[in-house]
N, C-alpha and C positions, 0 to 999 in steps of 0.2 A: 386342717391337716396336722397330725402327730409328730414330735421332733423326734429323733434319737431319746432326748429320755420319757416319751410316753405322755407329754404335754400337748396339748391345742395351742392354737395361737394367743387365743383370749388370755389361759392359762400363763403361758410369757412372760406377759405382759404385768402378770401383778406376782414374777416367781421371784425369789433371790438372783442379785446378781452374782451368781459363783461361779468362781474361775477365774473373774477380771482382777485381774492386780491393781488396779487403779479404782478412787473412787470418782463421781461424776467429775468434783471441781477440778479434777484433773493431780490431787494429790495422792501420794502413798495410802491406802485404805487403812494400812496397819492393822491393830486389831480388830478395827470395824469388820472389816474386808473379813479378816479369819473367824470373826463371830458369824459373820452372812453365811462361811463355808460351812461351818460347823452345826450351824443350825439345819442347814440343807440335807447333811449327811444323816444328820437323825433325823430328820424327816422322813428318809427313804428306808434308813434302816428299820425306824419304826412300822414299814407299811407291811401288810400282811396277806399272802397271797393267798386267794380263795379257794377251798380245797372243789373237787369237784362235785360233792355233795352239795356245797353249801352254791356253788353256779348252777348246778341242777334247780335247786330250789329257785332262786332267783328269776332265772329264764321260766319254770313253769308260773310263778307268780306274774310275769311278764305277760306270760299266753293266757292267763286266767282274765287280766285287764281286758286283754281283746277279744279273747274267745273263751265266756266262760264254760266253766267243768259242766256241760252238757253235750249229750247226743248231737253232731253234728250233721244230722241225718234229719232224725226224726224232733229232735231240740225239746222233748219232755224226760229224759230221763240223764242221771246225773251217769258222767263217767269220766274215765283221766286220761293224761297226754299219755301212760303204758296205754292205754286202749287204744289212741290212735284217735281216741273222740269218737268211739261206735261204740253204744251199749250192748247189753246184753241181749237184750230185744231183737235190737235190730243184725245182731252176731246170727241170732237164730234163724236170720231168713236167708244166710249163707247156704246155698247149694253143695256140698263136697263131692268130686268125683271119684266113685267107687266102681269096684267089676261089676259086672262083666262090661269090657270096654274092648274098643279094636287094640289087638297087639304091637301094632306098628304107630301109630297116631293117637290113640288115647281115646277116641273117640267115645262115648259110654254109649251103651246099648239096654233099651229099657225093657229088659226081662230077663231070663233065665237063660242062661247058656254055659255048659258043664266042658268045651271044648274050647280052644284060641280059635280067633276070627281076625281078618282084615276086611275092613270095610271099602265097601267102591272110591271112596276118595282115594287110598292108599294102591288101588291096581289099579288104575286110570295117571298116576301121576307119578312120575320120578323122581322119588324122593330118596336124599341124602344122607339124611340121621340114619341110626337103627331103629331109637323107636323114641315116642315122645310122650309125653305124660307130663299133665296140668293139675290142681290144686282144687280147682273150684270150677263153676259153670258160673261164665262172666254173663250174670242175669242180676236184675234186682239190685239191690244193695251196693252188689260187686262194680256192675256195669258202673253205676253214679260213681264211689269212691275212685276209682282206676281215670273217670273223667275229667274228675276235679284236681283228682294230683297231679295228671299227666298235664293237663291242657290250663288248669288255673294254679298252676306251684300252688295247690292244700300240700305243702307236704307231709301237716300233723297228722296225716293220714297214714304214713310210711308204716308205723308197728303194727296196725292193723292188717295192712296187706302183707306186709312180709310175715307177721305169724301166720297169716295163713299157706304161704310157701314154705315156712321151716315146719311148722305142723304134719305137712304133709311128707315131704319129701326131705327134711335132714337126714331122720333114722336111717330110711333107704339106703341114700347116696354112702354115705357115712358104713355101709360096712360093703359095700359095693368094693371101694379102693377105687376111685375114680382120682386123678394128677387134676386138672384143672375142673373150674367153671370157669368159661368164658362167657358175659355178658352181649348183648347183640349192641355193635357200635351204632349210635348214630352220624349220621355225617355231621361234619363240621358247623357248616351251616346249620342245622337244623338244631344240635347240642349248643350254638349262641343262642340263639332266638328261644330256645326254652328254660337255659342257662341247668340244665344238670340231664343225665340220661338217666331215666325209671330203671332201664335195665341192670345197668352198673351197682344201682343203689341197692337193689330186691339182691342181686348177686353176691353184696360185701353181704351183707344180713345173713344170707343164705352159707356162705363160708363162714363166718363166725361160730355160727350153729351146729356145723354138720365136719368143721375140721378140713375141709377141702379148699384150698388158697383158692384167689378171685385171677383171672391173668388178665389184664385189658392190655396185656400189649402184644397180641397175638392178631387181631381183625383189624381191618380197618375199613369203613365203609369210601366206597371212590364214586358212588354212582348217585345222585341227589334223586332218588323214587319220587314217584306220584302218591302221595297216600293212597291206602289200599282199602281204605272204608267202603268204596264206592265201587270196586272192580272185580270182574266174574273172578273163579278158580284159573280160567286160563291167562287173563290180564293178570292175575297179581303172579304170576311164577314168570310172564317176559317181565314184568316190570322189576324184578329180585335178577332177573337175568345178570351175571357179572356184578351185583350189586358190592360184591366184597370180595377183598382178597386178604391174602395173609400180611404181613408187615413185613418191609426190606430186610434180607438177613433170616428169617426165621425157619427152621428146619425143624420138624420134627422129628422125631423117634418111636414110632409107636405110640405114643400116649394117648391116655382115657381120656375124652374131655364130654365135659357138659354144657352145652349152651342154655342161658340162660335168658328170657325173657317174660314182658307181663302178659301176652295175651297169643293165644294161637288160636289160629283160625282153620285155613288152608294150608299152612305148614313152608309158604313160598318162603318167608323169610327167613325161619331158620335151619329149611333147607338148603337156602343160598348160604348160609354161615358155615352148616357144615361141611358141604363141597368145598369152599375155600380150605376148612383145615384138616380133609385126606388130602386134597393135591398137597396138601404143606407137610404131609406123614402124619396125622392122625392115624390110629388103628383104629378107634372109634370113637362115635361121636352120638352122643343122647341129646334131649333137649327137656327139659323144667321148664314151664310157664307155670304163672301165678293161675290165670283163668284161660278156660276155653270157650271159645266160640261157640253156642251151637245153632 
């Protein structure tokens, strides 16, 4: 463990004694003593604080030891930690989601359609956003990456999937005038046991990008869900039932917000988010995922 000045214990152990006015035998250290102080202070003044290039480099030198500069997908073709450790290759079996898609839910529709549409998911289910709109079709490539960060902390995977959410959806949001993204919380429990929430992380990235501040202090998740991998359209909307509410104190005004998450499916989730912030005075509420379901 580190003292106050940035030492290990080992370190201590072989440092000047400065400070102590006394030396061991128990006499006056005199200029001993003031040489020990003197030499300590140029010690410190000498040291040189790493700019953040030169930690960039170092930490990538670090990840190169363990994970060298290859495809971590496919492991034949070279790429860097800006990639995310996905080549080019394997970038190209990314699905993007384009129109004609359902209006309400994002849903893509595979053909020609010159009019808006809402799909039967959307008039079958009570949903709370306006409308929601995803990045990519969580298939292939997407699916693994989104597993490995989410469930094994890959997180050198993070620029990858978050370029494909600022790709898609900065420009948009960005002249829309949208006041928040809100990220979907995880519970407590659930953000120990994984030690970070995807959504929070995709969301700073995502405002960085696009100029729209991140709020994580607006939800807060109160209800520990069943994961939702396994349960029809009607179990995953009781199971989001009450799932969230807003945080003590908090009042809205009208405001734009965007919920943001990695992966929509049936929409239960982060139409429980957005229920929770109209009752809080939302005037609207959209939802960003990285991938969708289909």
């Amino acid at each position: 463990m580190a003292n106050d000045a940035g030492m290990t214990k080992p370190e201590m152990r072989n440092a000047p004694a400065c400070g102590l006015g006394r030396a061991q035998n128990g006499t006056d250290g005199g200029d001993s003593s003031f040489g020990l102080r003197a030499s300590f202070v140029i010690r410190l003044s000498s040291f040189v604080i790493p700019s953040p290039a030169a930690c960039r480099e170092w930490l990538e030198a670090l990840l190169g030891l363990c994970y060298p500069a290859v495809c971590q997908i496919c492991a034949a073709r070279r790429c860097t930690p800006e990639d995310g450790f996905v080549c080019q290759r394997c970038y190209e079996r990314v699905r993007f989601i384009r129109p004609p898609f359902c209006e309400r839910c994002g849903l893509p529709y595979p053909g020609d359609l010159t009019a808006p549409f809402e799909c039967a998911n959307c008039r079958e289910l009570e949903l709370h956003f306006h409308f929601a709109r995803s990045a990519v079709a969580a298939k292939s490539v997407v699916l693994e990456v989104i597993h490995r960060y989410k469930y094994q902390g890959h997180l050198w995977f993070e620029p990858f999937l978050a370029g494909l959410l600022v790709r898609s959806a900065a420009t948009t949001l960005a002249r829309e005038h949208w006041d928040w993204l809100v990220p979907v919380p995880l519970h407590p429990t659930k953000e120990r046991e994984r030690e970070f929430n995807q959504a929070a992380r995709l969301a700073a990235r995502l405002a960085a990008a696009s100029g729209i501040p991140s709020n994580l202090r607006l939800l807060r998740r109160v209800k520990a869900t069943r994961t939702q991998t396994l349960l029809s359209r009607s179990e995953r909307a009781e199971n989001m039932h009450d799932a969230f509410v807003s945080r003590a104190g908090v009042k809205l005004h009208g405001e734009r917000i965007v919920v943001v998450d990695d992966v929509f499916t049936t929409g239960a989730t982060t139409s429980a988010c957005a229920r929770a912030l109209r009752l809080a005075g939302a005037s609207e509420v959209g939802v960003w995922t990285l991938a969708r379901g289909l």
